[in-house]
C-alpha positions as CSV (number, residue, x, y, z in Angstrom):
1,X,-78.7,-56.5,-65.1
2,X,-78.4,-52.9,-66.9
3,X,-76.8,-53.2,-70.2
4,X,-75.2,-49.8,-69.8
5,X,-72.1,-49.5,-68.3
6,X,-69.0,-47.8,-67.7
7,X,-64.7,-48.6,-67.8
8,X,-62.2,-46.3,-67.5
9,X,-58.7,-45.9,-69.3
10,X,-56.4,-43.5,-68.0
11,X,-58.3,-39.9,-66.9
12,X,-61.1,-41.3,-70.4
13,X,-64.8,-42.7,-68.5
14,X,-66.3,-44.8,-71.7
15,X,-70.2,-45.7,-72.0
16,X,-70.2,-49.6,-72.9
17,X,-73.8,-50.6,-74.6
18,X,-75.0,-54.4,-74.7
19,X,-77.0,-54.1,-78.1
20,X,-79.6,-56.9,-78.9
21,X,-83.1,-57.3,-80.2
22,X,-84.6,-56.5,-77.2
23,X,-82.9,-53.1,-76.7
24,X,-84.7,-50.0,-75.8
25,X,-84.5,-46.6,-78.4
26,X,-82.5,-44.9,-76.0
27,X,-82.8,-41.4,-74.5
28,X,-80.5,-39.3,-73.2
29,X,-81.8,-38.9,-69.7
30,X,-81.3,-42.6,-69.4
31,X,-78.1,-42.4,-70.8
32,X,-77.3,-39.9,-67.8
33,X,-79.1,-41.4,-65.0
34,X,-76.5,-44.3,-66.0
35,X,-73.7,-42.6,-65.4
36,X,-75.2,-41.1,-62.2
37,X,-75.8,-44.3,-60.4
38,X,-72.1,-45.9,-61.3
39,X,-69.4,-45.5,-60.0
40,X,-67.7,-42.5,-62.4
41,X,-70.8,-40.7,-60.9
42,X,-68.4,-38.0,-60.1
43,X,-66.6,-37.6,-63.5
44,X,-67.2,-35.2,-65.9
45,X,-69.6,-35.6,-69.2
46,X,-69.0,-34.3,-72.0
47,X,-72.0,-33.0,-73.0
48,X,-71.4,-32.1,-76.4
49,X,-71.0,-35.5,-77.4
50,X,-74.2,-37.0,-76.3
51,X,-76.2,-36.7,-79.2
52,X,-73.4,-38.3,-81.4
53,X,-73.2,-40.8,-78.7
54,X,-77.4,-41.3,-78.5
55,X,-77.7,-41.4,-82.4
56,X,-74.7,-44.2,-82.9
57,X,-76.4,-46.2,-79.9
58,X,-80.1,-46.2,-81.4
59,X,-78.8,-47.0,-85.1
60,X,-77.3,-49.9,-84.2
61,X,-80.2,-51.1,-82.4
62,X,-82.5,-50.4,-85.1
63,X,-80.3,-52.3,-87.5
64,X,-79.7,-55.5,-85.2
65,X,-83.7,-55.5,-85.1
66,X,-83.6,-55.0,-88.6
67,X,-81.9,-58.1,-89.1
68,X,-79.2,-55.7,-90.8
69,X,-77.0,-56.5,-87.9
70,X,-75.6,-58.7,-85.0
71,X,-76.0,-58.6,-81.7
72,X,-72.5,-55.9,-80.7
73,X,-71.3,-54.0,-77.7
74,X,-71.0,-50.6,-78.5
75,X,-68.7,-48.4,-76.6
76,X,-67.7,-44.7,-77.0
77,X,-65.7,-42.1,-75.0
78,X,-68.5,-40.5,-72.3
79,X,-66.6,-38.4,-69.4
80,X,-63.5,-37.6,-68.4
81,X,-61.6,-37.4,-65.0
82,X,-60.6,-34.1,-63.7
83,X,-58.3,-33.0,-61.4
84,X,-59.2,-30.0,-59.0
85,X,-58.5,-26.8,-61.6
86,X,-56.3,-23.9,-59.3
87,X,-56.1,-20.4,-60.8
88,X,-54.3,-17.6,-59.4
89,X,-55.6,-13.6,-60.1
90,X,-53.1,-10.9,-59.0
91,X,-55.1,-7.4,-58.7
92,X,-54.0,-5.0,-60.9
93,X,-52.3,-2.7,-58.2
94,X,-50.8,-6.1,-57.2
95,X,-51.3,-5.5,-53.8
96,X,-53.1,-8.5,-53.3
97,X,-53.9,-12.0,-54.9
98,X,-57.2,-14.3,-54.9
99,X,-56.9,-18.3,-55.3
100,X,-59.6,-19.7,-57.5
101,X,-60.5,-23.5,-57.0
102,X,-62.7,-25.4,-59.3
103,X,-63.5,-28.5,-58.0
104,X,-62.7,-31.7,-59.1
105,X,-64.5,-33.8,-61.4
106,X,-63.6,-37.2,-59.4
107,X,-59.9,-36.4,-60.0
108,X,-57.6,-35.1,-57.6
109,X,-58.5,-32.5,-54.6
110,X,-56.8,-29.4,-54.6
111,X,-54.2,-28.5,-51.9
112,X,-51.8,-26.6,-50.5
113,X,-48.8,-27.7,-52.4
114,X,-50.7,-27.6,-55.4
115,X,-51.9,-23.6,-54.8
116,X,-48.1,-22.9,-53.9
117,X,-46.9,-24.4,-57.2
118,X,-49.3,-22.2,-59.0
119,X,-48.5,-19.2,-56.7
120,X,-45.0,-19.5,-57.5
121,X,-45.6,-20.1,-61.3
122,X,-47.6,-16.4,-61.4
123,X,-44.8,-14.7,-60.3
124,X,-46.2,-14.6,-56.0
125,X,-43.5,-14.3,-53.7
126,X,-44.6,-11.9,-51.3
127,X,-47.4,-12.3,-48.8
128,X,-49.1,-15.8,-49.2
129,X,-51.0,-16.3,-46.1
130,X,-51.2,-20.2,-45.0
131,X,-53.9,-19.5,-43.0
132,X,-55.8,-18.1,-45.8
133,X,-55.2,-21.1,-48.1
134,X,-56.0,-23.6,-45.8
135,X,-59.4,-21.8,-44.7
136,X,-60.3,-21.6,-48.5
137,X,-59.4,-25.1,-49.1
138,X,-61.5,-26.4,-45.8
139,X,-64.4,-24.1,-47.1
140,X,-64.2,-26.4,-50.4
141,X,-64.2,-29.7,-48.4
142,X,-67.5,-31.0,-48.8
143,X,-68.5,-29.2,-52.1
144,X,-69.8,-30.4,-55.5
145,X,-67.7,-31.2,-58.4
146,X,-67.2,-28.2,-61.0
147,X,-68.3,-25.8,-57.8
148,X,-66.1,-22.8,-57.8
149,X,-64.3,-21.0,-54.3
150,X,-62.6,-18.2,-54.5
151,X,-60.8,-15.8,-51.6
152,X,-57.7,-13.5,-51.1
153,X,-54.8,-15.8,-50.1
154,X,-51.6,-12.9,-50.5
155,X,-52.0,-9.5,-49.3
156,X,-48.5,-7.1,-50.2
157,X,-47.2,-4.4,-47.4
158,X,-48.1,-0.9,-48.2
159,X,-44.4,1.5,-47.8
160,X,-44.6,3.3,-44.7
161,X,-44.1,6.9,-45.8
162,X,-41.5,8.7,-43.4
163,X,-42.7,11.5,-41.5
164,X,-41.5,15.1,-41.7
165,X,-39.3,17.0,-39.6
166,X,-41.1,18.9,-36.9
167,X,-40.7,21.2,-34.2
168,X,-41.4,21.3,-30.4
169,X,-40.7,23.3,-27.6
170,X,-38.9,22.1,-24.3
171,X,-40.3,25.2,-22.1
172,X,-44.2,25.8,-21.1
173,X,-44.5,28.7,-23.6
174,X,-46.5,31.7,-22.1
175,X,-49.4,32.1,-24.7
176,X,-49.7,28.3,-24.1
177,X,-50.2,28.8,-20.2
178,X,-52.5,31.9,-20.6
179,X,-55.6,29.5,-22.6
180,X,-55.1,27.0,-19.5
181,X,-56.0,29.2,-17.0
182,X,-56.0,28.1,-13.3
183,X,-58.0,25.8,-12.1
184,X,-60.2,26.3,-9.0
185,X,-62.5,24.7,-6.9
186,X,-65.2,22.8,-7.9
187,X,-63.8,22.9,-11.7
188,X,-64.0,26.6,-12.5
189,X,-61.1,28.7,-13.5
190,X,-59.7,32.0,-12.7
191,X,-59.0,33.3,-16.2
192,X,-56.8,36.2,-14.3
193,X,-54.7,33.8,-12.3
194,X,-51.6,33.2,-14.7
195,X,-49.7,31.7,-11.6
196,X,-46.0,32.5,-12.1
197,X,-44.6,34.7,-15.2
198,X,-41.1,32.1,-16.1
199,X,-38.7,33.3,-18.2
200,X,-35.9,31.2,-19.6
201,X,-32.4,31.3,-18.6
202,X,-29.3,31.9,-20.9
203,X,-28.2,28.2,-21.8
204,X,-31.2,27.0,-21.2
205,X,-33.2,24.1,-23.7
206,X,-35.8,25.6,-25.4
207,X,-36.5,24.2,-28.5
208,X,-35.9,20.9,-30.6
209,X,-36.1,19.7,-34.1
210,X,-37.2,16.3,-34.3
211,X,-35.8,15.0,-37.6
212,X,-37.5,13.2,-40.7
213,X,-38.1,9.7,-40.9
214,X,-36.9,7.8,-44.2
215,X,-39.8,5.3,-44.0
216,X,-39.7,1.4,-44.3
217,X,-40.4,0.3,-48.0
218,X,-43.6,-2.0,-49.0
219,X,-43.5,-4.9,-51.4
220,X,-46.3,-5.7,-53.7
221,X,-47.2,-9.7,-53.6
222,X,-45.1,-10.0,-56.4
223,X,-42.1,-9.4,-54.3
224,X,-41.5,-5.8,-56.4
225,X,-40.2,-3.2,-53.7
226,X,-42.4,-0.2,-53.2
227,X,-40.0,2.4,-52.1
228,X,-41.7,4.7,-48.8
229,X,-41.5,8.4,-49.8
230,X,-39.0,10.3,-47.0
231,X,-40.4,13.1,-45.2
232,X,-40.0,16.3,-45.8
233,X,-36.9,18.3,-44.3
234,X,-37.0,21.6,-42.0
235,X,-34.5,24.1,-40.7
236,X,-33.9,24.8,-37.5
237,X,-34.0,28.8,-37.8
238,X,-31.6,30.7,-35.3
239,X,-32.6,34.1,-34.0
240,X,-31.0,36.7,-32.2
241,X,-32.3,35.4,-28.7
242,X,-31.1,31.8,-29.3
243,X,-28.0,29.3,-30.6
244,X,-27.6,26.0,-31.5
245,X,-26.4,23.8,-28.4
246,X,-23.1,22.3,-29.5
247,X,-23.7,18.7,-28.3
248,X,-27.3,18.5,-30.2
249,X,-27.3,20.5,-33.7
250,X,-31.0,19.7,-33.3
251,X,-31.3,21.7,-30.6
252,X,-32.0,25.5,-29.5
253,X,-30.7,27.5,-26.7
254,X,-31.6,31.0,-25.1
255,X,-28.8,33.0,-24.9
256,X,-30.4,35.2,-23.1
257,X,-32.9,35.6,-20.2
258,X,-36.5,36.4,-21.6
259,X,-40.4,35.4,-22.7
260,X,-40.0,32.4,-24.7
261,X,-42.2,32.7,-28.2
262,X,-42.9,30.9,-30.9
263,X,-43.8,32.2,-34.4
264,X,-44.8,29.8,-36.8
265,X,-41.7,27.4,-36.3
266,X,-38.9,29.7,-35.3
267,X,-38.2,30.0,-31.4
268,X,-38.0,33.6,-30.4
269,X,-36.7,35.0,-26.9
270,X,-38.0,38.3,-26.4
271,X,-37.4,40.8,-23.9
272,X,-40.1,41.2,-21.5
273,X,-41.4,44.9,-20.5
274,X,-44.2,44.2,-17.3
275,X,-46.4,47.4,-16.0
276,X,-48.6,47.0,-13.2
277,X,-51.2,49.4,-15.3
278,X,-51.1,52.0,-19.1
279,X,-52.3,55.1,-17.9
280,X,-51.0,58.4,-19.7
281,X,-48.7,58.4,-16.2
282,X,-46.1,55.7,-17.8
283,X,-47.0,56.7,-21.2
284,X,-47.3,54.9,-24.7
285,X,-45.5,51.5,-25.1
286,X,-43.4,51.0,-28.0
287,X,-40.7,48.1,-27.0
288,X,-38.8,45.4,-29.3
289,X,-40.0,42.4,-27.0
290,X,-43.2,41.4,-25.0
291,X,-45.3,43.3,-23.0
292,X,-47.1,42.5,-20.0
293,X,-49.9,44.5,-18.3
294,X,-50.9,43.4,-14.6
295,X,-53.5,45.8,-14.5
296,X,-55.7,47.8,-16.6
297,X,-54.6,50.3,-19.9
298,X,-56.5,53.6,-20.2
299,X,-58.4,55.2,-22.6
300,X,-56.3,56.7,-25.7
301,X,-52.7,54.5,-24.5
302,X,-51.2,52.7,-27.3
303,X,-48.7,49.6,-27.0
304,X,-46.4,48.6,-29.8
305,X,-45.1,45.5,-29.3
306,X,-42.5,42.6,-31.6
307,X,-43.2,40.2,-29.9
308,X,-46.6,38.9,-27.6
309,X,-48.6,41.4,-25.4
310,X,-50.8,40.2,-22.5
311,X,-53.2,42.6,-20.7
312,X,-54.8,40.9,-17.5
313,X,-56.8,43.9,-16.8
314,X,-59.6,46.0,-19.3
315,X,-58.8,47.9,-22.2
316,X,-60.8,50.4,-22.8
317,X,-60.9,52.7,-26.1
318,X,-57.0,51.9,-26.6
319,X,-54.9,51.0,-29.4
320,X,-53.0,47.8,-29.0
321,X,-50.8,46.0,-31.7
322,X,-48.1,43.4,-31.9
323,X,-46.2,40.7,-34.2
324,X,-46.7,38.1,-31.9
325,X,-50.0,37.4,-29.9
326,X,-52.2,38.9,-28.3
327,X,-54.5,38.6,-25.7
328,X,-56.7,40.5,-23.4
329,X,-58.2,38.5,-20.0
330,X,-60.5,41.0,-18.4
331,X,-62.1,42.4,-21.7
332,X,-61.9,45.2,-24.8
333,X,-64.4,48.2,-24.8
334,X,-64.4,51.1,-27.3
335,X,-66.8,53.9,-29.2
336,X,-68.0,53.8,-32.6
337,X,-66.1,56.8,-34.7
338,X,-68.1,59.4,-35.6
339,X,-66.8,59.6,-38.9
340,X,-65.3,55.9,-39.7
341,X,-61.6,55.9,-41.9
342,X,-59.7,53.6,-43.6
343,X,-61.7,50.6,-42.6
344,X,-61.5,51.9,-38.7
345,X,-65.0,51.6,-37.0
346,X,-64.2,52.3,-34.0
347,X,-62.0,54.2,-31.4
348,X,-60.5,50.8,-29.7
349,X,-58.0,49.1,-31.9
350,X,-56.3,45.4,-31.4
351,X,-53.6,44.4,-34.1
352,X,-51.7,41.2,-34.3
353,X,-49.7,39.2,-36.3
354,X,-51.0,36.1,-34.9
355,X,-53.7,35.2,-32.9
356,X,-56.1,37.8,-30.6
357,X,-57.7,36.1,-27.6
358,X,-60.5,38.0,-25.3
359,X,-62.8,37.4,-22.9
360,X,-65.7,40.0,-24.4
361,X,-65.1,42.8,-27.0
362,X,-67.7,45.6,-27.6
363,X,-67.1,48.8,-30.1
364,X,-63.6,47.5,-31.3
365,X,-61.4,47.0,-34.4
366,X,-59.5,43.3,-34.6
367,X,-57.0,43.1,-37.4
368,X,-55.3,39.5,-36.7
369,X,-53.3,37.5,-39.8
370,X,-54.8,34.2,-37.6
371,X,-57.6,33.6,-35.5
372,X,-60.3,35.2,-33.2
373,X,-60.9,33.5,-30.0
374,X,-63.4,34.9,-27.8
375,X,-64.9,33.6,-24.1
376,X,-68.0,34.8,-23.7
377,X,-69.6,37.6,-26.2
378,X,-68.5,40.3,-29.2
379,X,-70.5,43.1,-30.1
380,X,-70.3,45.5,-32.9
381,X,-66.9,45.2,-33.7
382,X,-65.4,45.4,-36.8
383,X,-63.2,42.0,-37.5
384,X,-61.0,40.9,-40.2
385,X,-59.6,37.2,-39.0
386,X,-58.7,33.6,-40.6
387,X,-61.3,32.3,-38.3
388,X,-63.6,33.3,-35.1
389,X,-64.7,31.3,-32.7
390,X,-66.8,32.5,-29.4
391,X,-67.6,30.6,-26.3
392,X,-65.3,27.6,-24.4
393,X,-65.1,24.1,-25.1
394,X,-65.5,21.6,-27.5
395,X,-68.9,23.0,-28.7
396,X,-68.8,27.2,-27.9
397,X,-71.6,28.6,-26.5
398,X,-71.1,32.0,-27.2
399,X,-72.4,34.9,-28.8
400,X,-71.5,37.5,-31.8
401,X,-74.0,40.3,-31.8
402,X,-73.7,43.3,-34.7
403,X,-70.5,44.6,-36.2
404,X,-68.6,43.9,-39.4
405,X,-66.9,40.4,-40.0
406,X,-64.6,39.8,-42.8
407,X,-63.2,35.7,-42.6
408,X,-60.8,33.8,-44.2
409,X,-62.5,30.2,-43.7
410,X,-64.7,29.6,-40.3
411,X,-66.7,30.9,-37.6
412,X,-68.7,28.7,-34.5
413,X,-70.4,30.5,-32.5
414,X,-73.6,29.8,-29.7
415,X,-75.6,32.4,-30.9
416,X,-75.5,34.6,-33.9
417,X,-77.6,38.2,-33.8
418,X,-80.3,39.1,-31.3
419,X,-83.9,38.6,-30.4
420,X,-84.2,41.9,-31.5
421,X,-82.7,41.2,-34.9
422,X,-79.5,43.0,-35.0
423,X,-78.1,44.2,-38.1
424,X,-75.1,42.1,-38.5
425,X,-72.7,41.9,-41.4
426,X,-70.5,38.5,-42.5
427,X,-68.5,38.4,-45.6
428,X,-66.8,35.2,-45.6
429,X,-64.3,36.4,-48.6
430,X,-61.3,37.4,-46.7
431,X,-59.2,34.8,-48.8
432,X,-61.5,34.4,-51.4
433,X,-60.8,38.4,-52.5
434,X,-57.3,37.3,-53.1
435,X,-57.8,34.7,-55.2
436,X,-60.1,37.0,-57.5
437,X,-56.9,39.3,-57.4
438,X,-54.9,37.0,-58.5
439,X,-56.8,35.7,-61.2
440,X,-57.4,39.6,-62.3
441,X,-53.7,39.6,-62.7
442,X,-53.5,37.1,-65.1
443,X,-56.3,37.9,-66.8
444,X,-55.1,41.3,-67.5
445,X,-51.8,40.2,-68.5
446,X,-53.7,37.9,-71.0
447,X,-55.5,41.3,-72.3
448,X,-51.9,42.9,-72.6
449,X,-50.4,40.0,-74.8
450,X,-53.2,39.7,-76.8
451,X,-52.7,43.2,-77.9
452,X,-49.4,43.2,-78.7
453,X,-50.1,38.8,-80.8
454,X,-52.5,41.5,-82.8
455,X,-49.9,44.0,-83.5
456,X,-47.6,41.0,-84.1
457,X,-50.2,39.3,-86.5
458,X,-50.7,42.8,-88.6
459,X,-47.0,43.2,-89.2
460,X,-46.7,39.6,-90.6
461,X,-49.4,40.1,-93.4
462,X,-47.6,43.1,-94.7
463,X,-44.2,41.3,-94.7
464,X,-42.7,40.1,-97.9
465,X,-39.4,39.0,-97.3
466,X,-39.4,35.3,-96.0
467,X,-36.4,35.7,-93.2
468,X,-38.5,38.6,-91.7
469,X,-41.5,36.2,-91.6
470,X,-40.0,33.5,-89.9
471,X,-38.4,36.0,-87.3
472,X,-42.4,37.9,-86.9
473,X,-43.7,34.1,-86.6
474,X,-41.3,33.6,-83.6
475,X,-42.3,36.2,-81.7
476,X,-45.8,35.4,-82.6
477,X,-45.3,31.7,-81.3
478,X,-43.2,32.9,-77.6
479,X,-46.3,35.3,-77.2
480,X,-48.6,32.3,-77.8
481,X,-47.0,30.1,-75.0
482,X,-47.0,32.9,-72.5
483,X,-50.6,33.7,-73.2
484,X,-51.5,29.6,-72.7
485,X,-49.5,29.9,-69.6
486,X,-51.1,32.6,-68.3
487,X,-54.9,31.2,-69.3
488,X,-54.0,27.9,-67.3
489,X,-52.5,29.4,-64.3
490,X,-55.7,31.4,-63.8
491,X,-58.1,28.0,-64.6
492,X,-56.1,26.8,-61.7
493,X,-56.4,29.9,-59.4
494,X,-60.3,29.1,-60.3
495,X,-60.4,25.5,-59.3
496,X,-58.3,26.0,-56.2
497,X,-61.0,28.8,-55.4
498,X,-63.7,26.8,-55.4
499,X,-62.0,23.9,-53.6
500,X,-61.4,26.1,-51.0
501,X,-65.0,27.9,-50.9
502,X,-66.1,24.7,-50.6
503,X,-64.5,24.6,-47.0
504,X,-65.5,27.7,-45.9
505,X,-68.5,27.2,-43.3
506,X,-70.8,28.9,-40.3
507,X,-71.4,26.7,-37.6
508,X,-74.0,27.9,-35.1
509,X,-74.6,25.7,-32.2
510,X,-77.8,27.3,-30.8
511,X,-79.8,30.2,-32.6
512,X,-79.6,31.9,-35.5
513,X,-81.6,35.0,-35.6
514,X,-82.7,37.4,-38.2
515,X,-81.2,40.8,-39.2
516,X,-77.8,38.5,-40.6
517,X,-76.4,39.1,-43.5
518,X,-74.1,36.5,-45.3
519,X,-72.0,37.0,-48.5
520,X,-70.1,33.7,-49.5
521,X,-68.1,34.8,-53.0
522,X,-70.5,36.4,-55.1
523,X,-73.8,34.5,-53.2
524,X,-75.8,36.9,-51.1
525,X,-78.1,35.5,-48.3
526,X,-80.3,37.5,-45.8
527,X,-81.9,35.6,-42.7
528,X,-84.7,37.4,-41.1
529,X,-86.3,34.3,-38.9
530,X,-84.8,33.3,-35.8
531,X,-83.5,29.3,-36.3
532,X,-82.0,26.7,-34.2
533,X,-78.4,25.0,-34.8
534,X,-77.8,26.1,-38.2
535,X,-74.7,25.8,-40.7
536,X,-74.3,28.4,-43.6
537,X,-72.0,27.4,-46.8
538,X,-72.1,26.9,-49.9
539,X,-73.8,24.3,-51.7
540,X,-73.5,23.5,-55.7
541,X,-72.3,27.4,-55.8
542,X,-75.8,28.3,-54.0
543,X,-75.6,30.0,-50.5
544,X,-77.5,27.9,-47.9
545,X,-79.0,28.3,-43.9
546,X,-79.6,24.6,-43.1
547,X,-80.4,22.4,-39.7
548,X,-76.9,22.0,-37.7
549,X,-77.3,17.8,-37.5
């Protein structure tokens, strides 16, 4: 029989050592393989008191063989009972909250009343997850004392931000109808076919404001409310071809009959002016409302339009412009000038104050506030445009050959240049040139107050009288703060810049060929060998040709 062993008083484990004359010098490995094989193998030692504990133990028993002592049972606190140890950590956004468990040391299990009590003791109201609890504390079943589990047991409910007031019409608007052409047989369309030209009726819906959603609030798993940010608010603009229907202030009527249009989000109803064909027989076209060609429009016609024009014929060295859109099925063909003038290239002009859609363009001028869109092919023109894009469908096949491009933000394209290297030109600074205005602006304003802080700062030196100082060092100060202003609304016209040059791309889906030149803020690039699927941008302010992945 051992003469180690163990009792217990309370949570306290205490070693109890028969000591004799025939006792063993002790070590502390047997001292622990004691505890290990009784039945408090599962309590906790305390360590720090074993060599204490060792020391007292072999002392004694070197004293009772010593003859110094008697025979004694020596007993000393060893371990200690401990209860399953739950912590609770709240993340710092408190959107969510992790249960720690440390294991017991032969004390009581952790469970889920005891992880709610300390839920409810941190402050966690909001989002504890039962599930989550009882698959941490079943992960924990069969696991060591001291062994530590942790997992998310609370997750808190982000705010649903409202949404913001929108628009939508409740006709098919024509410039809608004309890039859905008809379809035919066997999946092709007749880009001519526009099926029937529907106006809309006095009284008639047109157009609806859908209002803004307030949002449903969050709650962090603290149970603090996270209020949802509203959406933003719009106004339902009236024009002169609509009013508001009576029964729905959220909704638009035509009070007239007419082309339905939309411009940004305001509902126009124009007045529609249709010609079978331009020739110098019916004359120029200048007409407050849209205008529709059947047929083609002859060389030297012009059409001034407000509102959308739609040519299903050819144009052919004409001048065309409009507010609205504008768009040309059968094609656009000019000259090149002779002698070019202010920025004109070419004897063909097509203006808009929103988009210009074509199915081919060669030897013309496009001026458009929005985008380019192009079906097939566009050759030496001369474009200034948001955007470009040439060819159908998701990925455009398409090609730009020659001409002058200056571009807000994006072109994508099939095929850029020619096997013969056509000289073409591509300045992708459109906005980018107003930003460097604006920061010119500033700049020079700076210059201008500087000046007059000088002036300022020369008068002070020579003044004597302390009332005429303090006055000098006002003025002196208010020019200061406009100056600082002026410096940090420029640093921000900077960053915004390159944020947005950072957007501005080239997507080329099939070749790139040489003869291109590219000019991306102040970064030139020339390409003179023909590539594959290829993206130009900028990269770390350096202008870049590289594989299209």
């Amino acid at each position: 029989m051992s003469d180690i062993s163990f009792s217990q008083e309370g949570k306290t484990i205490s070693i109890v050592v028969n000591c004799h004359s025939e006792s063993p010098i002790y070590e502390e490995s047997e001292l622990l393989k004691a505890h290990a094989d009784s039945t408090f193998y599962k309590t906790y030692v305390k360590k720090e008191l074993l060599l204490g504990i060792l020391e007292s133990i072999n002392d004694t028993v070197v004293e009772i063989k010593n003859g110094e002592a008697n025979p004694s049972e020596y007993r000393h606190e060893f371990a200690e009972v401990k209860d399953a140890v739950v912590s609770i950590k709240i993340a710092n956004d408190k959107m969510s909250a992790k249960a720690q468990i440390e294991m017991p040391w032969g004390g009581k299990i952790a469970s889920v009343d005891t992880i709610k009590k300390e839920c409810k003791y941190k402050g966690l109201s909001f989002g504890l997850k039962r599930s989550k609890v009882e698959a941490l504390l079943e992960n924990s079943f069969d696991a060591h004392p001291g062994e530590i589990f942790e997992a998310v047991i609370a997750v808190g409910k982000d705010p649903k931000h409202g949404k913001n007031a929108y628009f939508k019409p409740l006709v098919e608007l024509f410039s809608e109808k004309i890039r859905k052409p008809t379809e035919m047989e066997g999946g092709k369309v007749d880009l001519k076919d526009l099926g029937d030209i529907e106006t809309v009726k006095p009284g008639e819906r047109i157009f609806q404001k859908i209002s803004l959603t307030v949002g449903v609030d969050g709650r962090n798993v603290l149970g603090e409310v996270i209020p949802a940010t509203p959406g933003k608010d719009a106004k339902l603009e009236v024009s002169s071809g609509t009013t508001v229907d009576p029964s729905d202030h959220n909704v638009l009527l035509a009070n007239k009959e007419g082309l339905a249009r939309l411009i940004d989000n305001r509902m126009e109803v124009d007045d529609v002016y249709t010609l079978v064909e331009l020739t110098p027989k019916q004359g120029h076209v200048k007409f407050n409302g849209s205008v529709i060609v059947l047929g083609d429009v002859s060389p030297e016609m012009k059409i001034i339009a407000s509102g959308d024009v739609l040519i299903a014929g050819f144009v052919e060295s004409a001048s065309i412009r409009c507010r609205g859109e504008l768009t040309v099925l059968s094609g656009v063909s000019g000259k090149a000038l002779d002698e070019p003038f202010d920025d004109r290239k070419n004897n063909c002009l097509l203006e808009s104050g929103n988009r210009v859609n074509v199915s081919f363009a060669n030897h013309v001028d496009i001026v458009t506030k929005r985008d380019v869109f192009v079906h097939k092919q566009i050759s030496h023109c001369n474009v200034v445009a948001a955007s470009i894009v040439v060819g159908k469908g998701q990925i455009p096949r398409g090609k730009i050959i020659g001409g002058h491009y200056f571009i807000s933000k994006y072109i994508e394209v099939g095929h850029l240049g020619a096997p013969s290297d056509t000289v073409t030109h591509i300045s992708m600074n459109r906005t980018y040139d107003v930003f460097k205005q604006k920061e010119k602006h500033f700049w020079d304003q700076v210059e201008q107050l500087q000046l007059k802080l000088e002036k300022w700062h020369v008068k002070l030196s020579s003044l004597v009288q302390e009332d005429q100082k303090v006055a000098v060092k006002f003025e002196i100060a208010q020019l200061e703060n406009i100056i600082t202003k002026n410096i940090n609304y420029r640093k921000t016209l900077i960053q915004r810049r390159r944020e947005y040059m950072e957007n501005v791309v080239i997507k080329v889906n099939h070749s790139l060929y040489g003869g291109l030149n590219f000019r991306f803020g102040s970064k030139v690039i020339t390409n003179e060998a023909r590539k594959g699927p290829s993206i130009v941008r900028l990269d770390e302010y350096q202008l870049v040709i590289e594989p299209k992945n």
